[in-house]
N, C-alpha and C positions, 0 to 999 in steps of 0.2 A: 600560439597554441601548438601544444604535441599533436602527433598522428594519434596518440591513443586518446589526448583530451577531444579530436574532432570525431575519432570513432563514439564514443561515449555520449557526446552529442549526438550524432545520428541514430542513434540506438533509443535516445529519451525519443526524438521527434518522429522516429516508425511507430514506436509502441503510441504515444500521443496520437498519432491519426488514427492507427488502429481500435482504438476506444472510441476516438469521434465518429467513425463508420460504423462501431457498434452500436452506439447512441442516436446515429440517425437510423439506420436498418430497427430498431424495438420502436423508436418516434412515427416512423414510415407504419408499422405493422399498424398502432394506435390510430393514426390520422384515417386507415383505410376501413380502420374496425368501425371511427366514429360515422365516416361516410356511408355507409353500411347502416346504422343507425339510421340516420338523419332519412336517408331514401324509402327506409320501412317505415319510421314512425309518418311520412308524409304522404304513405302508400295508402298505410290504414286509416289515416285522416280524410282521406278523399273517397274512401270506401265508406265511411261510417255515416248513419244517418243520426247518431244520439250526439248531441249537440256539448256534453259534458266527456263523452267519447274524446270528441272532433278535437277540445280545446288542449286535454291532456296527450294527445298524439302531439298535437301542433308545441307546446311544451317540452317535447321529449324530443321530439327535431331539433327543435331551436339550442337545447342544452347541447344536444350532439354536436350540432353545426358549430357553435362555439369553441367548444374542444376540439375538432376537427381541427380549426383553424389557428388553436394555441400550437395544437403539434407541429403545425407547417411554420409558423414564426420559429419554433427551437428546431426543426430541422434548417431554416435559412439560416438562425445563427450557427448551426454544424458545419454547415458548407464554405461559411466565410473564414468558421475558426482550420478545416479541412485546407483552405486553399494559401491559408496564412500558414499552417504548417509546411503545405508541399513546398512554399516558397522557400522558409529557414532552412529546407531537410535539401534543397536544390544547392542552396548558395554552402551548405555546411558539405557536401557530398562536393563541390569544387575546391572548398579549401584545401579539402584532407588529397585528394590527386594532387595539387599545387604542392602542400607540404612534402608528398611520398616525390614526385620530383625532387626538389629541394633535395631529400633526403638521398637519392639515389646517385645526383649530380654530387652530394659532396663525398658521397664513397668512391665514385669515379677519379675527383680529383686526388683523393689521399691514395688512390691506387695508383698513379702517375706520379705522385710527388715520391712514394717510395719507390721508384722502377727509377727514376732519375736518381733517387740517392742509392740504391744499391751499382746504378752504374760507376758514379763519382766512387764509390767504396771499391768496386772491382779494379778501377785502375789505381787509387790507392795501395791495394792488395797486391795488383799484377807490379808495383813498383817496389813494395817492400820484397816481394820474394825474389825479384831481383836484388835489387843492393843483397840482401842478407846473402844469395848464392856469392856473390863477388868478395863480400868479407870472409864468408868462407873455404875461398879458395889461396891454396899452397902452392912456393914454386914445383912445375912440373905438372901442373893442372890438377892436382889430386887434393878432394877436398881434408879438412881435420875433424871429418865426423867419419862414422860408417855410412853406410848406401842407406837410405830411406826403406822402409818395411812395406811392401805392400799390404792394404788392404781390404776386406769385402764390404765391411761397413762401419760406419763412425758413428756414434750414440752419442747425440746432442742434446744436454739434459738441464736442469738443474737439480740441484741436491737434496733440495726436500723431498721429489720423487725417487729417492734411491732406493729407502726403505721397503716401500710399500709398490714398486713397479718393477724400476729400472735394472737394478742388479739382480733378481731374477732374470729378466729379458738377459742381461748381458751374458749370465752362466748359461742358461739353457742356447741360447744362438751359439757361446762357444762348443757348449755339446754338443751341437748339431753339426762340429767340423767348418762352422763360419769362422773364416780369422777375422774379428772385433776389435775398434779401437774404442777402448771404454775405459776412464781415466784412473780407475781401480787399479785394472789388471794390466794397461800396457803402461802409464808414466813408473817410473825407477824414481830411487834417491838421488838426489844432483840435477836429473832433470829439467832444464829451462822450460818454466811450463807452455807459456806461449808461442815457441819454436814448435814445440813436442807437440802440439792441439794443430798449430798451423801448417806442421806437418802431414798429421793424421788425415784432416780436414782435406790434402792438397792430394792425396794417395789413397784416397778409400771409393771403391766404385758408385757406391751407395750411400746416402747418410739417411740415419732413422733419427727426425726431431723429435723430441716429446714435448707435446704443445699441453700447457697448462697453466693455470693461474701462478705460480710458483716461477716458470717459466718467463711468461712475460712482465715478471716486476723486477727480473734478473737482468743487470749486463753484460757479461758476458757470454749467458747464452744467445744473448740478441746479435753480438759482434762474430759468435761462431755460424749464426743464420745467415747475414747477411754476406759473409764471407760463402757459405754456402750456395748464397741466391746465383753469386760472380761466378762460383765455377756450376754449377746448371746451366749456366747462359754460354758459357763456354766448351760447353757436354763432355765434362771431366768429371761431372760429379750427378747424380738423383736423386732428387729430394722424396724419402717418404715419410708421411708425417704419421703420428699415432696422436690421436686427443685421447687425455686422460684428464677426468673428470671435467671437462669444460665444453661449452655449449658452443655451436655452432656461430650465433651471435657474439661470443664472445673472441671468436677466431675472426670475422670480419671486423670485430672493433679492432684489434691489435696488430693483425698480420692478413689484411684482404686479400693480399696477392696469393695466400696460401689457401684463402677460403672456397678455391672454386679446385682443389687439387683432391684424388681422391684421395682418403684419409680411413685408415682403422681407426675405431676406438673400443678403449679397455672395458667402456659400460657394455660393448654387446660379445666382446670376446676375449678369452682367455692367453694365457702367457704363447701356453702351447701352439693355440691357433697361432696369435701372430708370428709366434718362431717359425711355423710351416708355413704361411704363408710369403715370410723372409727369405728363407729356404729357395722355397718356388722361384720367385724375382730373380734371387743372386743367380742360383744354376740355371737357368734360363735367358 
């Protein structure tokens, strides 16, 4: 069973004892009204001298005491069905802890098994930017490119957020006097793209992720993240994330390692805001 099938379960079996403690609490009221009965009709039976009096007290006790003692049989069966609940609602209230274990143990692992594969990736990484420096070097030491650009931040995206987030964010942060690496405005014609990103990636003090559903179905924004994750470990690089339209749960489904980092999101704030808030970080 799920956590939420064992909650749902505990939730039937509260409310269930809750009815049976109401049903004995009006049973109890009953049992004590008939006793009440039965002690007055047996009061005025012993007081009465008329003999047709005497019989019909004696009558009216005995009916009491009857009922009296139906209520106490359905309250004994309250208590039994009471104590048979506490037990289901006991053994269902250890499943659901046992499961939330479960569940916490296997986020624990996938947050280790990605910390181990972005380590394997960073050395991966830290081997390609080698070789690639040594092919591109000329005799005389001078490479056949120009110098690498620096810059303040790299905007790691996918494309379906362009429209409707991204390329705002990237205009307004260049307004702001931010040099941005944003695939728009710095990749050229001819451009080898994935030199051009692994550059960006390697020289930007800051990277802004946009975490999104979009995002995470994507590969290659997953291989510009995890390249990312290598140089944060290496404090070449700062990961700040933005969630755009995605929930919290759905950041520790996909990327746990990033779920516990602070994080803007688009639902409570504007372009603006996040631009000043960019602002702040980088000149700071």
């Amino acid at each position: 069973m799920t956590t939420s099938s064992y909650q749902s379960k505990i939730t039937r079996l509260e409310k269930a004892i809750a009815d049976l403690r109401k049903k004995d609490a009006q049973e109890a009221k009953k049992e004590a009204e008939y006793n009440a009965k039965v002690n007055k009709a047996t009061s005025a039976a012993a007081k009465s001298k008329s003999a047709s009096t005497i019989s019909s007290k004696l009558r009216e006790a005995d009916t009491a005491r009857k009922n009296a003692a139906a209520s106490a049989s359905k309250r004994a069966g309250y208590a039994k069905d009471i104590a048979q609940k506490n037990t289901e609602l006991l053994k269902a209230r250890a499943a659901l802890s046992k499961e939330e274990g479960k569940q916490r143990s296997k986020v624990a692992k996938d947050i280790e098994r990605q910390q181990a594969s972005q380590l394997r990736r960073q050395k991966d990484l830290e081997d390609r930017v080698v070789n690639g420096m040594v092919a591109k070097m000329v005799p005389g030491g001078r490479t056949n490119e120009t110098p690498l650009e620096q810059y303040d931040v790299f905007i790691s995206h996918a494309w379906e957020d362009k429209d409707d987030f991204v390329r705002e964010l990237a205009a307004k942060a260049i307004a702001a006097d931010l040099k941005v690496f944003y695939d728009e405005k710095t990749l050229k014609w001819g451009d080898t793209l994935r030199r051009r990103i692994e550059a960006g990636l390697a020289n930007s003090r800051f990277a802004v992720v946009v975490l999104s559903a979009a995002f995470f179905k994507k590969e290659w924004p997953q291989r510009e993240l995890d390249g990312l994750f290598n140089l944060e470990i290496e404090g070449k690089s700062l990961i700040l994330p933005i969630w755009h339209k995605i929930s919290k749960d759905e950041v520790i489904k996909n990327a746990p390692s990033l779920s516990g980092k602070l994080a803007l999101n688009t639902a409570s704030l504007s372009v603006d805001e996040i631009v000043e808030r960019l602002v702040e970080i980088v000149r700071n």
